[in-house]
PyMOL Python script that loads the backbone (N, CA, C, O; Angstrom):
from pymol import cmd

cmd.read_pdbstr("""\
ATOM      1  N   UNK A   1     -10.915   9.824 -20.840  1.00  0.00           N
ATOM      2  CA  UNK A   1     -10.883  10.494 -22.112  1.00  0.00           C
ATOM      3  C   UNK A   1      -9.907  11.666 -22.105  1.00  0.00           C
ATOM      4  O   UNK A   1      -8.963  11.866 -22.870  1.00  0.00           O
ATOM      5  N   UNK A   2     -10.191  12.149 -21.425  1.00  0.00           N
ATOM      6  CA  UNK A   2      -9.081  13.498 -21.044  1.00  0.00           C
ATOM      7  C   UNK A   2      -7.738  13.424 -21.190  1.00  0.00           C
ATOM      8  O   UNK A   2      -7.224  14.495 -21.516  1.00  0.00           O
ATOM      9  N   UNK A   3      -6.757  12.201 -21.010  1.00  0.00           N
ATOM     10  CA  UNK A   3      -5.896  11.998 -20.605  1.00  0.00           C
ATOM     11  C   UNK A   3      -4.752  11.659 -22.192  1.00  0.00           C
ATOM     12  O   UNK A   3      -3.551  11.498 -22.406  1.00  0.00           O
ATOM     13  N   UNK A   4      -6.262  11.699 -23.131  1.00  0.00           N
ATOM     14  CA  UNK A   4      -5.724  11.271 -24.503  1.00  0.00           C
ATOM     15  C   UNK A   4      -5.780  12.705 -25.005  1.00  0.00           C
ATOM     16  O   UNK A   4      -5.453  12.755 -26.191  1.00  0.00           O
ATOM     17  N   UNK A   5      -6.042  13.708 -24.563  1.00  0.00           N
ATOM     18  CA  UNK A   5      -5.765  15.613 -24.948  1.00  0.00           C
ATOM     19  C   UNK A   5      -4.845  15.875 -23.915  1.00  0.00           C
ATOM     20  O   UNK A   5      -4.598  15.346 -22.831  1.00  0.00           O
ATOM     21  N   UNK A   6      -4.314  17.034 -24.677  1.00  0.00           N
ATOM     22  CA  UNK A   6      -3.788  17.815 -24.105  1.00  0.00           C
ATOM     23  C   UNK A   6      -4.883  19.511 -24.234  1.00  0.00           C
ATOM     24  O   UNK A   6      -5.514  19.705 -25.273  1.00  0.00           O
ATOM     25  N   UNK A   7      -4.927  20.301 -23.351  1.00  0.00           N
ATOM     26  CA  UNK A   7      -6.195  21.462 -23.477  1.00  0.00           C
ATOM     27  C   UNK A   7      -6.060  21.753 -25.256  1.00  0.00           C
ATOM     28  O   UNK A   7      -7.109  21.792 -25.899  1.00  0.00           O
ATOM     29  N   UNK A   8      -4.835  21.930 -25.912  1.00  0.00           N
ATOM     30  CA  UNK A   8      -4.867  22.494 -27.102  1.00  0.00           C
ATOM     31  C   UNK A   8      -5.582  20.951 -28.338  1.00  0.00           C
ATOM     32  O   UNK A   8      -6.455  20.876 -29.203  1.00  0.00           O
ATOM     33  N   UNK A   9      -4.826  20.230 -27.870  1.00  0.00           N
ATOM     34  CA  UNK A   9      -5.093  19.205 -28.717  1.00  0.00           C
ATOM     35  C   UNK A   9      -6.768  19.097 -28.547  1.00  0.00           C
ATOM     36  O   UNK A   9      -7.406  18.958 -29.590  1.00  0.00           O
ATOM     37  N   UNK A  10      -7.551  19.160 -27.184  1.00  0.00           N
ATOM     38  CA  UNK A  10      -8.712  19.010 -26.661  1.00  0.00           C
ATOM     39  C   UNK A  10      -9.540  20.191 -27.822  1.00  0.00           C
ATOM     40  O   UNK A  10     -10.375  19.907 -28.681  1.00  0.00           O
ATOM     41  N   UNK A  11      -8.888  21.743 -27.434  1.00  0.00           N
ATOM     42  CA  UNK A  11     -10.227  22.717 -28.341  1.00  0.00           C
ATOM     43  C   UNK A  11      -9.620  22.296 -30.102  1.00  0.00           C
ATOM     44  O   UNK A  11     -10.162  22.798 -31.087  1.00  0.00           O
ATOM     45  N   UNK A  12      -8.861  21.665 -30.171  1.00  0.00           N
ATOM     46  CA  UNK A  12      -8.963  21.753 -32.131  1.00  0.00           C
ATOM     47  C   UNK A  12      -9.889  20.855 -32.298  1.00  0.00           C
ATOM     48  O   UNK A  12     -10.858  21.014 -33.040  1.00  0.00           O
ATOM     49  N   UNK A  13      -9.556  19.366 -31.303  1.00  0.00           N
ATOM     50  CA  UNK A  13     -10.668  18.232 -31.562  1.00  0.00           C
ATOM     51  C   UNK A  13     -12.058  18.735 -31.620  1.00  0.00           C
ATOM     52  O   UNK A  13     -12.933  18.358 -32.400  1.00  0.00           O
ATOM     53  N   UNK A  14     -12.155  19.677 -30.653  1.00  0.00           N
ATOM     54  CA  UNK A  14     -13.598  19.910 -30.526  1.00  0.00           C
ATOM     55  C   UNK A  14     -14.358  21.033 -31.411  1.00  0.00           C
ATOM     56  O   UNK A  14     -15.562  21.286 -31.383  1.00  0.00           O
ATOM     57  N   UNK A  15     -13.182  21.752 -32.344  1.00  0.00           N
ATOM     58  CA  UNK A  15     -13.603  22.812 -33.012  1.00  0.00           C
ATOM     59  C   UNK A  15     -13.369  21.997 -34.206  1.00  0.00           C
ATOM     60  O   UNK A  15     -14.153  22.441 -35.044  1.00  0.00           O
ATOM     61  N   UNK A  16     -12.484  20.725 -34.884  1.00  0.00           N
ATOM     62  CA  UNK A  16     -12.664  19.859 -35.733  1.00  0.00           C
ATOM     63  C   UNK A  16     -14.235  19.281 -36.034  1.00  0.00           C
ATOM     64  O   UNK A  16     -14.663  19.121 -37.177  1.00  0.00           O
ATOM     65  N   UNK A  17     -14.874  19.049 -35.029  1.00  0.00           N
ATOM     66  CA  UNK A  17     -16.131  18.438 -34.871  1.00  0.00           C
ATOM     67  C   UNK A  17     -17.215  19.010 -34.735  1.00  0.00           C
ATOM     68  O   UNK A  17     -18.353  18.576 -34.555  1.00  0.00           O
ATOM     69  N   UNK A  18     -16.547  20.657 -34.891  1.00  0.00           N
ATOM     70  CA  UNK A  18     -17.891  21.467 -35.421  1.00  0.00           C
ATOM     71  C   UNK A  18     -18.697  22.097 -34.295  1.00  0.00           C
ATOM     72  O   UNK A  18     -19.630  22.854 -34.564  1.00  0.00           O
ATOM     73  N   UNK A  19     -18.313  21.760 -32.855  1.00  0.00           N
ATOM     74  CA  UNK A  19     -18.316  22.463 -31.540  1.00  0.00           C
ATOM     75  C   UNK A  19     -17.931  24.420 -32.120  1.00  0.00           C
ATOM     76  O   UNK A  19     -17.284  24.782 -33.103  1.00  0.00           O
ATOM     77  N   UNK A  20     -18.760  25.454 -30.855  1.00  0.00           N
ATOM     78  CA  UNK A  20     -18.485  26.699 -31.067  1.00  0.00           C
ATOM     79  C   UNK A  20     -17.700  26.552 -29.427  1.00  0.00           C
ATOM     80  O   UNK A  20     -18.258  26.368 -28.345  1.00  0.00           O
ATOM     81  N   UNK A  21     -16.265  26.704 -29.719  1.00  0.00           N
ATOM     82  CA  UNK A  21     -15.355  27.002 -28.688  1.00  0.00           C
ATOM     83  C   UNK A  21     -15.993  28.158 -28.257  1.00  0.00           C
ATOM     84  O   UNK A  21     -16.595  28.830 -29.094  1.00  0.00           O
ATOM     85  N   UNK A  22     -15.954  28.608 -26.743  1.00  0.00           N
ATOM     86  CA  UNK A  22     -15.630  30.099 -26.227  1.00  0.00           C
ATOM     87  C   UNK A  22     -14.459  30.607 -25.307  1.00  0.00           C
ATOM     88  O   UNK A  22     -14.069  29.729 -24.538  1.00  0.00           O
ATOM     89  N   UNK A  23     -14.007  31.440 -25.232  1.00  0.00           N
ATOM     90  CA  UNK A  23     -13.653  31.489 -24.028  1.00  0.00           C
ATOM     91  C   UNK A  23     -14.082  31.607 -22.407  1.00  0.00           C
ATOM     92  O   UNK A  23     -15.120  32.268 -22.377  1.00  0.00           O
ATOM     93  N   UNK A  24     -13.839  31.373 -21.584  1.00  0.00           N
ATOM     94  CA  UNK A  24     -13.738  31.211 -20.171  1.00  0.00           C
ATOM     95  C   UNK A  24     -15.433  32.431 -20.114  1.00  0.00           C
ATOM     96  O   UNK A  24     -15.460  33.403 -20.868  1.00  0.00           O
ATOM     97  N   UNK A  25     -16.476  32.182 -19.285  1.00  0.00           N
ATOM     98  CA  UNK A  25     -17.357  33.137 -19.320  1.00  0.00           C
ATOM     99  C   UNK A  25     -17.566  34.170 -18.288  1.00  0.00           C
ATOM    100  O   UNK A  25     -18.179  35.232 -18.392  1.00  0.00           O
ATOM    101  N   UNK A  26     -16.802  33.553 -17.033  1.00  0.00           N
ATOM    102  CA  UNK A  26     -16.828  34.105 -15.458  1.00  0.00           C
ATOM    103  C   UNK A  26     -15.324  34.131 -14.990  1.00  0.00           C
ATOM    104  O   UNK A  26     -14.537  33.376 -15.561  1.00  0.00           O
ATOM    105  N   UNK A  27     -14.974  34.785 -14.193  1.00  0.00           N
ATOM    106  CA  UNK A  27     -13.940  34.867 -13.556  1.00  0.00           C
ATOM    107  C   UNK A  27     -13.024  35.819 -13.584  1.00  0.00           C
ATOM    108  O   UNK A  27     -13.409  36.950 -13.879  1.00  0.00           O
ATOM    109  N   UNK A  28     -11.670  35.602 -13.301  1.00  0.00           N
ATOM    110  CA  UNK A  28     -10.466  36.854 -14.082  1.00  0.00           C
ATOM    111  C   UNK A  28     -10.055  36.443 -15.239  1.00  0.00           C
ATOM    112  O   UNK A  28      -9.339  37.289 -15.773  1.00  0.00           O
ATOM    113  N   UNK A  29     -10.281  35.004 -16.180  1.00  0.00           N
ATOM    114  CA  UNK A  29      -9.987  34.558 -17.038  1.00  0.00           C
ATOM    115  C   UNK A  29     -11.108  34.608 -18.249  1.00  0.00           C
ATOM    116  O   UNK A  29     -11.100  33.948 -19.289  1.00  0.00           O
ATOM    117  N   UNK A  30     -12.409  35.928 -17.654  1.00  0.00           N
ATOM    118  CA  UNK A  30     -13.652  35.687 -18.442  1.00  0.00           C
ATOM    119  C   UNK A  30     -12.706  36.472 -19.887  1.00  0.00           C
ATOM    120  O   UNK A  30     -11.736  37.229 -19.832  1.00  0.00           O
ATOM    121  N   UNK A  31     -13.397  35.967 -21.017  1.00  0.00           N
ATOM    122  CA  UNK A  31     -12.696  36.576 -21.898  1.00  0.00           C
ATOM    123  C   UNK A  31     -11.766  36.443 -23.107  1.00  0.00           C
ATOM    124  O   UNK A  31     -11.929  36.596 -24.318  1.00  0.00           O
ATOM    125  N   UNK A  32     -10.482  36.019 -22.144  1.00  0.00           N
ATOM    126  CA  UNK A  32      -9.768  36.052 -22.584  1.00  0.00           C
ATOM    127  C   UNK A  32      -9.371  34.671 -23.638  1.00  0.00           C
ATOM    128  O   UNK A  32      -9.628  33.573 -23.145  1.00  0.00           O
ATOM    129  N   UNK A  33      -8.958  34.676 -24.596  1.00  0.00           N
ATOM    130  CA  UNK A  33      -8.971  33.584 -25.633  1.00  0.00           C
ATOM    131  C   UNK A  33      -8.213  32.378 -25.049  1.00  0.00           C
ATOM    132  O   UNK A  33      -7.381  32.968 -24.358  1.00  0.00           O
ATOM    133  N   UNK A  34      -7.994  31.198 -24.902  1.00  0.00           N
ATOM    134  CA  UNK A  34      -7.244  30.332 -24.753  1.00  0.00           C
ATOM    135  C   UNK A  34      -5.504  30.502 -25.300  1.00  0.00           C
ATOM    136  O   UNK A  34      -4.462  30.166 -24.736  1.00  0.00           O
ATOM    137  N   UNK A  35      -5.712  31.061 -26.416  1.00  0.00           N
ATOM    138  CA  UNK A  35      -4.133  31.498 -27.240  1.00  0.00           C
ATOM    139  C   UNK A  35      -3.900  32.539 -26.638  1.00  0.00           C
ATOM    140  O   UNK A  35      -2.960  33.142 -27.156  1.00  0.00           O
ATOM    141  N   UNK A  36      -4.493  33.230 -25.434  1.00  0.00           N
ATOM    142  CA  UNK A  36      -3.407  33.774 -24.418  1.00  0.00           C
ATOM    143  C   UNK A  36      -3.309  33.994 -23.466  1.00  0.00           C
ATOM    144  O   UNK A  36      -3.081  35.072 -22.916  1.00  0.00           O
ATOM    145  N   UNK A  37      -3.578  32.263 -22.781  1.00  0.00           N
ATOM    146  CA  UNK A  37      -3.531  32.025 -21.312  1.00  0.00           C
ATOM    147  C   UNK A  37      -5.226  31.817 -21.187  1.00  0.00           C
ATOM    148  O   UNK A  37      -5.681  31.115 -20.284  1.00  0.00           O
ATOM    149  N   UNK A  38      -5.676  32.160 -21.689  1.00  0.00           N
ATOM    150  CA  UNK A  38      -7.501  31.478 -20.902  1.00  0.00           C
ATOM    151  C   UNK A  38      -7.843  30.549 -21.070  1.00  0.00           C
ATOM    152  O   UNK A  38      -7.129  29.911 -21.843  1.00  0.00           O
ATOM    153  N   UNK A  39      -9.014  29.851 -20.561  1.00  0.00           N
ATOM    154  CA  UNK A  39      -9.263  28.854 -20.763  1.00  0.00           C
ATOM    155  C   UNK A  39     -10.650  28.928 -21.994  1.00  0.00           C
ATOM    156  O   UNK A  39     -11.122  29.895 -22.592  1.00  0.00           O
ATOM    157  N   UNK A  40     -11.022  27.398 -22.028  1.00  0.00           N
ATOM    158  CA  UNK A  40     -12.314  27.427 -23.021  1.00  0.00           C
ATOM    159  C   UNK A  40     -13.414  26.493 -22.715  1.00  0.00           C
ATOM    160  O   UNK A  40     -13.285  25.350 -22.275  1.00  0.00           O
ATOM    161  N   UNK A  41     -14.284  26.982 -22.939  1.00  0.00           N
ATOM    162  CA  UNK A  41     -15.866  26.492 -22.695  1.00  0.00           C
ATOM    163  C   UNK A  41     -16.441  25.585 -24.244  1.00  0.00           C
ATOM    164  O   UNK A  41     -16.012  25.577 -25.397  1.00  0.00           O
ATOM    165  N   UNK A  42     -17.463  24.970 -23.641  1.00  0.00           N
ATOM    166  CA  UNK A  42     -18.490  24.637 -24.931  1.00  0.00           C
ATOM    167  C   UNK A  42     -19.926  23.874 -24.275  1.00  0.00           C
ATOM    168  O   UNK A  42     -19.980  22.949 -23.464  1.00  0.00           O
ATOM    169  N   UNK A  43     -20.979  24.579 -24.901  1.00  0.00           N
ATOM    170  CA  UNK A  43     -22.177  23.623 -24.183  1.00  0.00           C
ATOM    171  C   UNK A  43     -22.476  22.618 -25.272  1.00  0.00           C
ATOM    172  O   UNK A  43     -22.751  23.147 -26.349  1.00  0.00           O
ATOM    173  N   UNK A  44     -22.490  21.262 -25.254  1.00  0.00           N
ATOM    174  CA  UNK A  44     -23.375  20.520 -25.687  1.00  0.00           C
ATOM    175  C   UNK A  44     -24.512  19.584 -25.482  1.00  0.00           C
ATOM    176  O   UNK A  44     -24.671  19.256 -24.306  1.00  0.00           O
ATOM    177  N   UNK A  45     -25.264  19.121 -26.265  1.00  0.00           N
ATOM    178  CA  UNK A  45     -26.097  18.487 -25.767  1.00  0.00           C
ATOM    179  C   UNK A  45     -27.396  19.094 -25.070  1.00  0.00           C
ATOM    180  O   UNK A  45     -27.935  18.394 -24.212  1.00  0.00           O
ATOM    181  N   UNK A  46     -27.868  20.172 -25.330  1.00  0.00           N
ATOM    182  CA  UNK A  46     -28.628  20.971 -24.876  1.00  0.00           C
ATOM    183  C   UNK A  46     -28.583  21.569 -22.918  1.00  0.00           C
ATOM    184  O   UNK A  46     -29.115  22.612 -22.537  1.00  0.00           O
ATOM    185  N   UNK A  47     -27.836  20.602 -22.008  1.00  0.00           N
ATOM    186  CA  UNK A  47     -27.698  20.842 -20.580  1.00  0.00           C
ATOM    187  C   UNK A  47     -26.172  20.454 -20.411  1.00  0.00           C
ATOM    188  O   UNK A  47     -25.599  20.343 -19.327  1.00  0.00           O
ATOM    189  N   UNK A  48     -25.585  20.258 -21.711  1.00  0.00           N
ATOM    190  CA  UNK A  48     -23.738  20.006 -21.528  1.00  0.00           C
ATOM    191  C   UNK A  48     -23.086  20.802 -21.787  1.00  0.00           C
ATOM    192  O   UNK A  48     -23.159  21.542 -22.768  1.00  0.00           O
ATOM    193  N   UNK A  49     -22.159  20.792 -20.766  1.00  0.00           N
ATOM    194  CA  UNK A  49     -20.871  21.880 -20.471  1.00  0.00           C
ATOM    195  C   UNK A  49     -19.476  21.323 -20.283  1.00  0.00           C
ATOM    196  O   UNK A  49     -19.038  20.723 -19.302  1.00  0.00           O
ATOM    197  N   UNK A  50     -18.974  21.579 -21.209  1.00  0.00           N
ATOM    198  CA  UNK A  50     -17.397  21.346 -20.614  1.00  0.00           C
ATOM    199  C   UNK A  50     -16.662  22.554 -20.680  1.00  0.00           C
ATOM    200  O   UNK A  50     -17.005  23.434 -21.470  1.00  0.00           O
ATOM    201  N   UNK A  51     -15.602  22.697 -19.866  1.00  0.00           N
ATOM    202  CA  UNK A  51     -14.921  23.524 -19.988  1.00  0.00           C
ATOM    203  C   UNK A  51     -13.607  23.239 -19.243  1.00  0.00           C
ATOM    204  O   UNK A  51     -13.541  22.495 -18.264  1.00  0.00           O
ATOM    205  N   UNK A  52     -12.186  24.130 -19.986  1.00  0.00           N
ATOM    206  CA  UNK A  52     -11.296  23.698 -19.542  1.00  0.00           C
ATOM    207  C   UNK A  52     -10.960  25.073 -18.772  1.00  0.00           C
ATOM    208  O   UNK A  52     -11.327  26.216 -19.045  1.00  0.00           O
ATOM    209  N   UNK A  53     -10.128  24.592 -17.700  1.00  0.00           N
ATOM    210  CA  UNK A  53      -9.440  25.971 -16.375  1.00  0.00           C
ATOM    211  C   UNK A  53      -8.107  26.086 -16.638  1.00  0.00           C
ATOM    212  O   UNK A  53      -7.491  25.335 -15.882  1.00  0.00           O
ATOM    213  N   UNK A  54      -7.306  26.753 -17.450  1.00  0.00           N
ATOM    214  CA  UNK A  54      -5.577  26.561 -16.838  1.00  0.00           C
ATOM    215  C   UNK A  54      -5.566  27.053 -15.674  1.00  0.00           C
ATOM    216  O   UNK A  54      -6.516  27.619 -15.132  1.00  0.00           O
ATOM    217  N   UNK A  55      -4.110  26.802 -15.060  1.00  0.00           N
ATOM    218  CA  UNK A  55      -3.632  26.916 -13.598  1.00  0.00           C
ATOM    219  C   UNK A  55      -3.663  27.888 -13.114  1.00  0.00           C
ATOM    220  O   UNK A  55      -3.579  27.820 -11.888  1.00  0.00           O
ATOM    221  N   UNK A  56      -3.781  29.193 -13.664  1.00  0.00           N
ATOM    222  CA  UNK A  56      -3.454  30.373 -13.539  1.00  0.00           C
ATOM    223  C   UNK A  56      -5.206  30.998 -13.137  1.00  0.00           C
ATOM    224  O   UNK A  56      -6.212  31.148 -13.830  1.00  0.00           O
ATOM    225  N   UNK A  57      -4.853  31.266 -11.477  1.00  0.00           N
ATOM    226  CA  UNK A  57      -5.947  31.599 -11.153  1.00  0.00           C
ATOM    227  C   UNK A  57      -6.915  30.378 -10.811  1.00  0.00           C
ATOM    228  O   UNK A  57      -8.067  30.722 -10.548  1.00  0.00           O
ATOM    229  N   UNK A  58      -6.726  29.415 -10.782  1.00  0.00           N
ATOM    230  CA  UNK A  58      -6.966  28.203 -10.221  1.00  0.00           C
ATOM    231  C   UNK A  58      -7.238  28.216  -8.686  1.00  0.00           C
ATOM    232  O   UNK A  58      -6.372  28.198  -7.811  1.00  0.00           O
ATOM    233  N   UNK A  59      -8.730  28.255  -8.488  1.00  0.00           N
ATOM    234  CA  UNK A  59      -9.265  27.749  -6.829  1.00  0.00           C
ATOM    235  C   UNK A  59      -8.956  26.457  -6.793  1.00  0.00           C
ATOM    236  O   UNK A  59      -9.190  26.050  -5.655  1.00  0.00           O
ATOM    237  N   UNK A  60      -8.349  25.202  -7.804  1.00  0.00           N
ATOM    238  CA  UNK A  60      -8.480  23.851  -7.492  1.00  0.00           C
ATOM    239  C   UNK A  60      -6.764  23.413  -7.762  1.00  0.00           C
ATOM    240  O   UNK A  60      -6.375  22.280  -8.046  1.00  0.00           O
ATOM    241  N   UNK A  61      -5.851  24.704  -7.579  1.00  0.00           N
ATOM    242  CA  UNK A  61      -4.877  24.055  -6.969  1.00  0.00           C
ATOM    243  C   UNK A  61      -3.982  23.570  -8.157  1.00  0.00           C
ATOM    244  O   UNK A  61      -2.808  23.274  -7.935  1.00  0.00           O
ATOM    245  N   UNK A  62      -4.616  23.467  -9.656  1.00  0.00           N
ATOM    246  CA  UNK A  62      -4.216  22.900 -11.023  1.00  0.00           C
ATOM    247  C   UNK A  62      -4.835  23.292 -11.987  1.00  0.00           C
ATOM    248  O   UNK A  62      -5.995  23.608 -11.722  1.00  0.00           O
ATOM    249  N   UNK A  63      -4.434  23.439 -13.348  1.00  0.00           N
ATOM    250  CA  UNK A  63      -4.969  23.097 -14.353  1.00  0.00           C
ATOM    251  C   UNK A  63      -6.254  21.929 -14.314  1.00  0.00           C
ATOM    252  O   UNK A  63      -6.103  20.772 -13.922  1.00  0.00           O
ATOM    253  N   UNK A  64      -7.367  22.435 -14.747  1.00  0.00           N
ATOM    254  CA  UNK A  64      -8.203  21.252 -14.614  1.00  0.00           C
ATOM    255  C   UNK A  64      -9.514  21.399 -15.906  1.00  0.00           C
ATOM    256  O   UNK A  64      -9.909  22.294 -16.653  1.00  0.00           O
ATOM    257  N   UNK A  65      -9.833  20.111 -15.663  1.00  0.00           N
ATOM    258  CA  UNK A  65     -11.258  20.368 -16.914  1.00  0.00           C
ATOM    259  C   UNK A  65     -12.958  19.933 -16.232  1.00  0.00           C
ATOM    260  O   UNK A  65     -13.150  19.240 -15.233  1.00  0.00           O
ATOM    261  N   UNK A  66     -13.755  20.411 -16.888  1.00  0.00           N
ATOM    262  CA  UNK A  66     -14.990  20.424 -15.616  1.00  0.00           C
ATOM    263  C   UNK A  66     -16.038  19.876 -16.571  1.00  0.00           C
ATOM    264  O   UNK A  66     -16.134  20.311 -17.719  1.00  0.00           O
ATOM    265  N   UNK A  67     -16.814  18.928 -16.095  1.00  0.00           N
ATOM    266  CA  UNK A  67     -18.003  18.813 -17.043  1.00  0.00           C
ATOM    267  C   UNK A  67     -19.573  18.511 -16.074  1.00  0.00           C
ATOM    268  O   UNK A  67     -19.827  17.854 -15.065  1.00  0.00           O
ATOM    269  N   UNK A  68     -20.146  19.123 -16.734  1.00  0.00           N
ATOM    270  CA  UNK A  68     -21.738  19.713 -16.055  1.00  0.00           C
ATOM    271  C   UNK A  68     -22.895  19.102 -16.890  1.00  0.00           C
ATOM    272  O   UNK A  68     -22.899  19.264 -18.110  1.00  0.00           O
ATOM    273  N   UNK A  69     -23.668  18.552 -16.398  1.00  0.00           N
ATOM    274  CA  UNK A  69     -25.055  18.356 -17.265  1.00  0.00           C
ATOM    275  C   UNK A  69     -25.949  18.222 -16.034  1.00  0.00           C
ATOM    276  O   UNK A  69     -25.455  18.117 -14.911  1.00  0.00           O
ATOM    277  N   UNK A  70     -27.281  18.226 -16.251  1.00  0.00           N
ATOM    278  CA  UNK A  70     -28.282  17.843 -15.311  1.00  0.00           C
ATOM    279  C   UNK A  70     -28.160  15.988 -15.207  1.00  0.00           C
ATOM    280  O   UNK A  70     -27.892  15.605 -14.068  1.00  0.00           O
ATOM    281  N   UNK A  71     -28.259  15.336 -15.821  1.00  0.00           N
ATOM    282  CA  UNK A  71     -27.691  13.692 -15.584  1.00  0.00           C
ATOM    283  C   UNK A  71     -26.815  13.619 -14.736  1.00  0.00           C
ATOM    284  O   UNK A  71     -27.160  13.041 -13.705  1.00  0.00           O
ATOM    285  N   UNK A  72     -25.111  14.240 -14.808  1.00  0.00           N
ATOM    286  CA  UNK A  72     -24.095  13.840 -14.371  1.00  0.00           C
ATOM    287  C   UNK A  72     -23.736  14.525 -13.026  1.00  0.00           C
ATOM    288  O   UNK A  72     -23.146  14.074 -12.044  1.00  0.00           O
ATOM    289  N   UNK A  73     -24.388  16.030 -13.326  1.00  0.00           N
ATOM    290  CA  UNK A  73     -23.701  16.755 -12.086  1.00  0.00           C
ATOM    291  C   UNK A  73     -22.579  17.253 -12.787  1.00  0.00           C
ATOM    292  O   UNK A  73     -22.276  17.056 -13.964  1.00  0.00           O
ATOM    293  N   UNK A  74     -21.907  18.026 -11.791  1.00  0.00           N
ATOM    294  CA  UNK A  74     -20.394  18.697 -12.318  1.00  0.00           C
ATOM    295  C   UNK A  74     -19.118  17.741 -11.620  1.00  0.00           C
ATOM    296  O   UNK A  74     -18.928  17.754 -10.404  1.00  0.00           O
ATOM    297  N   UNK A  75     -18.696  17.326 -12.097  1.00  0.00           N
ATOM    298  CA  UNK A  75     -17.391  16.739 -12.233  1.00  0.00           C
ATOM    299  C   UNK A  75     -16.094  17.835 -12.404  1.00  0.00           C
ATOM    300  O   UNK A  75     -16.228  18.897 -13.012  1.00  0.00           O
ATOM    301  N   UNK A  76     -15.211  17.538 -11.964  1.00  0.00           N
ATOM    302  CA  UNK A  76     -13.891  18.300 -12.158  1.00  0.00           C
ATOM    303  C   UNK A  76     -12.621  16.904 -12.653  1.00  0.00           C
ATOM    304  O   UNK A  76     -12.845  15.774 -12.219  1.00  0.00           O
ATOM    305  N   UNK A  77     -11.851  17.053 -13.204  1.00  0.00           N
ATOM    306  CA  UNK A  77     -10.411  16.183 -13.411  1.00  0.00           C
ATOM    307  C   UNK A  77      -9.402  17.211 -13.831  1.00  0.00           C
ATOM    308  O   UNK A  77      -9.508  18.259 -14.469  1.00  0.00           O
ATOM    309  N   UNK A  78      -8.224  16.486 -13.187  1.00  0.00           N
ATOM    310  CA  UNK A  78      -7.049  16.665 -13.308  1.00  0.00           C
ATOM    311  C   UNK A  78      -6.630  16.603 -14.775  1.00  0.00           C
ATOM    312  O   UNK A  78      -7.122  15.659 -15.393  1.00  0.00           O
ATOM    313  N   UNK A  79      -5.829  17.406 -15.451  1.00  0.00           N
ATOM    314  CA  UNK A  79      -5.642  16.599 -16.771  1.00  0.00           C
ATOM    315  C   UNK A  79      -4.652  15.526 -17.174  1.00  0.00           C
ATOM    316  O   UNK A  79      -3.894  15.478 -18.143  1.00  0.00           O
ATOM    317  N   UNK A  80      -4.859  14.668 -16.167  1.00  0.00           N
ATOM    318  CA  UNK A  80      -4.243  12.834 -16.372  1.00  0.00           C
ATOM    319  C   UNK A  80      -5.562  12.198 -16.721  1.00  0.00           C
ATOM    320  O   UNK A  80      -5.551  11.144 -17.357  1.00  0.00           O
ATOM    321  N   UNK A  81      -6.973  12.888 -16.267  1.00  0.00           N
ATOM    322  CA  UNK A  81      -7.951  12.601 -16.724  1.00  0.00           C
ATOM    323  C   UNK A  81      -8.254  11.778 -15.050  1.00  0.00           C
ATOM    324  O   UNK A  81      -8.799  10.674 -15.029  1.00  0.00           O
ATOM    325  N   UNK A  82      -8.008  12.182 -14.297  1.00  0.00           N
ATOM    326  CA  UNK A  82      -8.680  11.759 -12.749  1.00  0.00           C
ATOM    327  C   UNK A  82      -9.358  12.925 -12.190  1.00  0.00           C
ATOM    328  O   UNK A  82      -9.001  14.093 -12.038  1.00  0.00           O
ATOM    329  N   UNK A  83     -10.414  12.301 -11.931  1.00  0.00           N
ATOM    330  CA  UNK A  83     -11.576  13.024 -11.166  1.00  0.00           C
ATOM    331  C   UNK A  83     -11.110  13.535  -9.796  1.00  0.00           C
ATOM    332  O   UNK A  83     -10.884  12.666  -8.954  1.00  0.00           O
ATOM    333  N   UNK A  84     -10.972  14.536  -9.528  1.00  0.00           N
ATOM    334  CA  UNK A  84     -10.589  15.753  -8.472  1.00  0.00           C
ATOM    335  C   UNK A  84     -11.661  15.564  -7.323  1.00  0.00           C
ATOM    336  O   UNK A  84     -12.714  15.406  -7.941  1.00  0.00           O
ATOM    337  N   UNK A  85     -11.934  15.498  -5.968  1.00  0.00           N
ATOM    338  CA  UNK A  85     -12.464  15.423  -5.450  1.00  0.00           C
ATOM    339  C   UNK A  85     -12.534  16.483  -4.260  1.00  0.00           C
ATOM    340  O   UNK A  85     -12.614  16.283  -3.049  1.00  0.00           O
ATOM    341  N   UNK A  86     -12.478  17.680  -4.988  1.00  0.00           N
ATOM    342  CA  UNK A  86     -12.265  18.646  -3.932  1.00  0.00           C
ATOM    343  C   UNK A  86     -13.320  20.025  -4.182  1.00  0.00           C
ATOM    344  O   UNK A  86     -13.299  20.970  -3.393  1.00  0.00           O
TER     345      UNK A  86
END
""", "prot")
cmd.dss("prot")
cmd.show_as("cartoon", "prot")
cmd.util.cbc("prot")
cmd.orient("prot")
């Protein structure tokens, strides 16, 4: 799925659909808006999380996007949309 966004194209889709974007909640990137350099969060589904990381300040080496629920676990991908295994 990922691989059909790009991070910007990703938060309009998701703020199109009525999602409350945030920015980044932890880190050196807590804060700061996506429109300047941060990344963005969203919980859905009552235990769902996605959120996207730009590169900047990156422990995983890339730009990446992360998704969390109690079902799935946390996942990380690359944004070609491949699952990171690190």
């Amino acid at each position: 799925m990922f691989q059909a966004y790009t991070p910007e194209g990703l938060k309009k889709a998701l703020e199109k659909a009525g999602y409350e974007v945030k920015p980044l909640g932890r880190g050196s990137l807590k804060g700061i808006p996506f429109e300047e350099g941060g990344g963005f969060r969203v919980s859905y589904d009552g235990d769902g999380y996605l959120q996207y990381h730009p590169e900047t300040n990156s422990h995983h080496g890339e730009a990446y996007y992360k998704t969390s629920s109690g079902r799935t676990g946390t996942k990380r991908y690359n944004l070609n949309g491949d699952e990171k295994n690190d």
